[in-house]
Backbone as ProteinMPNN parsed JSONL, in Angstrom:
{"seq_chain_A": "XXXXXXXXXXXXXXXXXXXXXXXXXXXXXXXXXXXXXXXXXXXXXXXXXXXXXXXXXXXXXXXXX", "coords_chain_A": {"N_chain_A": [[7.606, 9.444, 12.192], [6.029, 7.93, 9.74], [4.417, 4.571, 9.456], [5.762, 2.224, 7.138], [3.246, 0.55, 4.255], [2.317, -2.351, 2.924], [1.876, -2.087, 0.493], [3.603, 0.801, -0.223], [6.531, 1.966, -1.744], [9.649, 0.559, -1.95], [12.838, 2.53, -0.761], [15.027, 2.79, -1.474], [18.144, 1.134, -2.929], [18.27, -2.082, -4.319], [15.994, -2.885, -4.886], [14.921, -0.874, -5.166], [11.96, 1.227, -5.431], [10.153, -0.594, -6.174], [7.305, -2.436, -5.005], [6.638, -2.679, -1.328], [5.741, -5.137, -0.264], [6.85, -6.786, -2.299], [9.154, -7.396, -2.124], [11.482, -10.202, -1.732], [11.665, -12.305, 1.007], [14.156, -13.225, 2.196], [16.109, -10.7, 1.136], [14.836, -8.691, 2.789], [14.944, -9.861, 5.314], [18.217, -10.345, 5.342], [18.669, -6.918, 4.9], [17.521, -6.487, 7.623], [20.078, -7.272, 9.337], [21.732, -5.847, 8.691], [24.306, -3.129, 9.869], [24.191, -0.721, 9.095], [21.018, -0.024, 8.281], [19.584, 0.871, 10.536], [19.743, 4.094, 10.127], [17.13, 3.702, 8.204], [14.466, 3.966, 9.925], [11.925, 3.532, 9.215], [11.631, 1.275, 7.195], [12.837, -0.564, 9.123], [10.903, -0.745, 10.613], [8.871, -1.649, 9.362], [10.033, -4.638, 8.551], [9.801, -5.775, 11.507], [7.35, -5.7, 11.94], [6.193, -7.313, 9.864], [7.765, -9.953, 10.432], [6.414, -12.32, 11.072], [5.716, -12.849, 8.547], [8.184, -12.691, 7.092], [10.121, -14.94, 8.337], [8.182, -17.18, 7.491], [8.487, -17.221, 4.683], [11.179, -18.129, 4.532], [11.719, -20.238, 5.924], [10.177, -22.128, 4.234], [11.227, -21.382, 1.999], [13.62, -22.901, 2.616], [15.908, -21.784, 3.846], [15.627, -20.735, 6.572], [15.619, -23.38, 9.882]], "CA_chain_A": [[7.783, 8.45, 11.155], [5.016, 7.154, 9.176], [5.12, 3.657, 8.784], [5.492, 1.948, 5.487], [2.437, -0.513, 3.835], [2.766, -3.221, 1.977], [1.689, -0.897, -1.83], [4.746, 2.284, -0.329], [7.561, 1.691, -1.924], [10.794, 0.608, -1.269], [12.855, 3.829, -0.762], [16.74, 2.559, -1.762], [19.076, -0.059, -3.037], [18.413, -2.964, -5.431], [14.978, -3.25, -5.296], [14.265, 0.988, -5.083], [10.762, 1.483, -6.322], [9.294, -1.863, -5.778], [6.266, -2.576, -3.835], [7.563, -3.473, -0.176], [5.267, -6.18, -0.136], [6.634, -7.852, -3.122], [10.425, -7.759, -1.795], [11.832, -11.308, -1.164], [11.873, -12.287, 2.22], [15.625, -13.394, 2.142], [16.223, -9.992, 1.212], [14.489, -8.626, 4.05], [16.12, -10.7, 6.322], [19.445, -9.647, 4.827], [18.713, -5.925, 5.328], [17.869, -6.613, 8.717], [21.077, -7.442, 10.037], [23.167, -4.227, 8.349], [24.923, -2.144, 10.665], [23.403, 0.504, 8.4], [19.723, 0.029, 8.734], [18.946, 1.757, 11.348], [19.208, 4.929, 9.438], [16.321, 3.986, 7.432], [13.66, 3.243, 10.652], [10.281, 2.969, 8.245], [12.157, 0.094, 6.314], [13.198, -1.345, 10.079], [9.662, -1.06, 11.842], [8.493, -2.807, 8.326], [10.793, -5.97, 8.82], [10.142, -5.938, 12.725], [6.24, -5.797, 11.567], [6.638, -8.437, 9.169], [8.721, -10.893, 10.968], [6.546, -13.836, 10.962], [5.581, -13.299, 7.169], [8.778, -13.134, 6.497], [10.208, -16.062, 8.665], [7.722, -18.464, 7.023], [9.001, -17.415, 3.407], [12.816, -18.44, 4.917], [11.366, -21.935, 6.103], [9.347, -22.585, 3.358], [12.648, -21.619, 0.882], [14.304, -23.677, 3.52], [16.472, -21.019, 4.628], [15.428, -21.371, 8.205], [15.126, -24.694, 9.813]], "C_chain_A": [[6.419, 7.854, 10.79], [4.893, 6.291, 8.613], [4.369, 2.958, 7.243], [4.208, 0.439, 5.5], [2.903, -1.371, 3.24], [2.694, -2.714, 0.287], [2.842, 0.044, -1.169], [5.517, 1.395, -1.05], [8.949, 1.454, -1.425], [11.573, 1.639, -1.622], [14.496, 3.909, -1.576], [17.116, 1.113, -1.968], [18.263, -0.961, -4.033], [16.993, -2.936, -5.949], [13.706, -1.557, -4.843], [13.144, 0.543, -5.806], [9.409, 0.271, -6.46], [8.35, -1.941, -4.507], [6.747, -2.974, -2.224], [7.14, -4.806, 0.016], [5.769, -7.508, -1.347], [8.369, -7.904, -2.862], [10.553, -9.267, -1.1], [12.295, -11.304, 0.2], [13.218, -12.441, 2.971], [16.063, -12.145, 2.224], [15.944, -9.052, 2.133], [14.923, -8.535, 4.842], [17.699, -10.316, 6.777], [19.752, -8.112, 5.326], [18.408, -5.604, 7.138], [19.111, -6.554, 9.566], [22.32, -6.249, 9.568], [22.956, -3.531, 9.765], [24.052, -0.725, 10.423], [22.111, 0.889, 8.395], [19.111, 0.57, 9.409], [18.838, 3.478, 10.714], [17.858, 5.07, 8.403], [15.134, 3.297, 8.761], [12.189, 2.401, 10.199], [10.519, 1.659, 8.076], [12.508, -1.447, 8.102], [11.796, -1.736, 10.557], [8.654, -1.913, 10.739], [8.538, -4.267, 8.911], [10.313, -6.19, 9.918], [8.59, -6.374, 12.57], [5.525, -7.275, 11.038], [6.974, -9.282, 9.56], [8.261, -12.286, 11.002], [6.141, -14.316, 9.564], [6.792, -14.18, 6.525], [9.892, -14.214, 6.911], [9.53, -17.214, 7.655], [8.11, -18.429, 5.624], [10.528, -18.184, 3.251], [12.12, -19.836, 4.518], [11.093, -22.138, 4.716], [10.239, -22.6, 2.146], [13.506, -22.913, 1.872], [15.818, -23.28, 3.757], [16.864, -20.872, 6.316], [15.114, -22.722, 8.617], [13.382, -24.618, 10.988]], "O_chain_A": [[5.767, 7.294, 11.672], [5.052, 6.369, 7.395], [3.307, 3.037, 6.625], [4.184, -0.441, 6.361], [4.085, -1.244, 2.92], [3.35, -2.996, -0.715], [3.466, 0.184, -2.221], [5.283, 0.187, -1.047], [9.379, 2.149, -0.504], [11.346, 2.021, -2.77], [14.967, 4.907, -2.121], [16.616, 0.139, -1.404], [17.428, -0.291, -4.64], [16.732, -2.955, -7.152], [12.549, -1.325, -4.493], [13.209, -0.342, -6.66], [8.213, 0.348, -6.74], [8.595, -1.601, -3.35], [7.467, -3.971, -2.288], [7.946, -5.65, 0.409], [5.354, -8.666, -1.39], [8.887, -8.678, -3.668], [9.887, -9.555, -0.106], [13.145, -10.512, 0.605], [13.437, -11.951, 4.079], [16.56, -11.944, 3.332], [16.946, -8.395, 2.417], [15.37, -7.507, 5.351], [18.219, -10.097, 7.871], [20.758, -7.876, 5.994], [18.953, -4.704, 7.777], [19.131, -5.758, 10.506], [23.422, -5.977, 10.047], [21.968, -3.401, 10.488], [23.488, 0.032, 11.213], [21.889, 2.096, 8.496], [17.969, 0.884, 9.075], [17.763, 4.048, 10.9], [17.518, 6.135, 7.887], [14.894, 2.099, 8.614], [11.633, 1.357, 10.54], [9.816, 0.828, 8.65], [12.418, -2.675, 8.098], [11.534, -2.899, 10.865], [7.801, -2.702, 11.147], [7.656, -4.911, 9.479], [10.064, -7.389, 9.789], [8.381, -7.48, 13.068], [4.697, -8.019, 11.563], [6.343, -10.122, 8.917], [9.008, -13.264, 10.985], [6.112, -15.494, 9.207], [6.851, -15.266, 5.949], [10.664, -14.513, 6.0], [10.245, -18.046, 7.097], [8.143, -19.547, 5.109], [10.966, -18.685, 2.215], [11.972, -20.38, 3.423], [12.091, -22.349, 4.028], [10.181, -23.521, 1.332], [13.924, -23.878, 1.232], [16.748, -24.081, 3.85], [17.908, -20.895, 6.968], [14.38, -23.363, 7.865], [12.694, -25.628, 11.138]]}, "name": "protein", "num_of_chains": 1, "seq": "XXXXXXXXXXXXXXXXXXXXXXXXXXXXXXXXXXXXXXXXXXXXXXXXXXXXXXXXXXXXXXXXX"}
């Protein structure tokens, strides 16, 4: 597996084709917790990568407390 940057693209679903880096962190978050996810590992070891970017975008929406 070769993992994904922030310029690859996202590979499926709403926001196919979009920079990964410019996906909302909510969203993210969201795909995290599917059952399904694990079939896509790039997109997982992303998020897992990510995790305190996209934590502080939660807070900062005030998503997380």
């Amino acid at each position: 597996m070769i993992p994904l940057t922030d310029n690859d693209l996202m590979p499926f679903g709403k926001f196919k084709g979009d920079s990964m880096e410019s996906l909302p962190g909510v969203y993210l978050d969201w795909l995290a917790g599917q059952d399904w996810i694990d079939k896509w590992p790039a997109v997982v070891e992303y998020i897992v990568r990510n995790r305190a970017v996209i934590d502080k975008e939660l807070k900062e929406a005030g998503v997380l407390d």
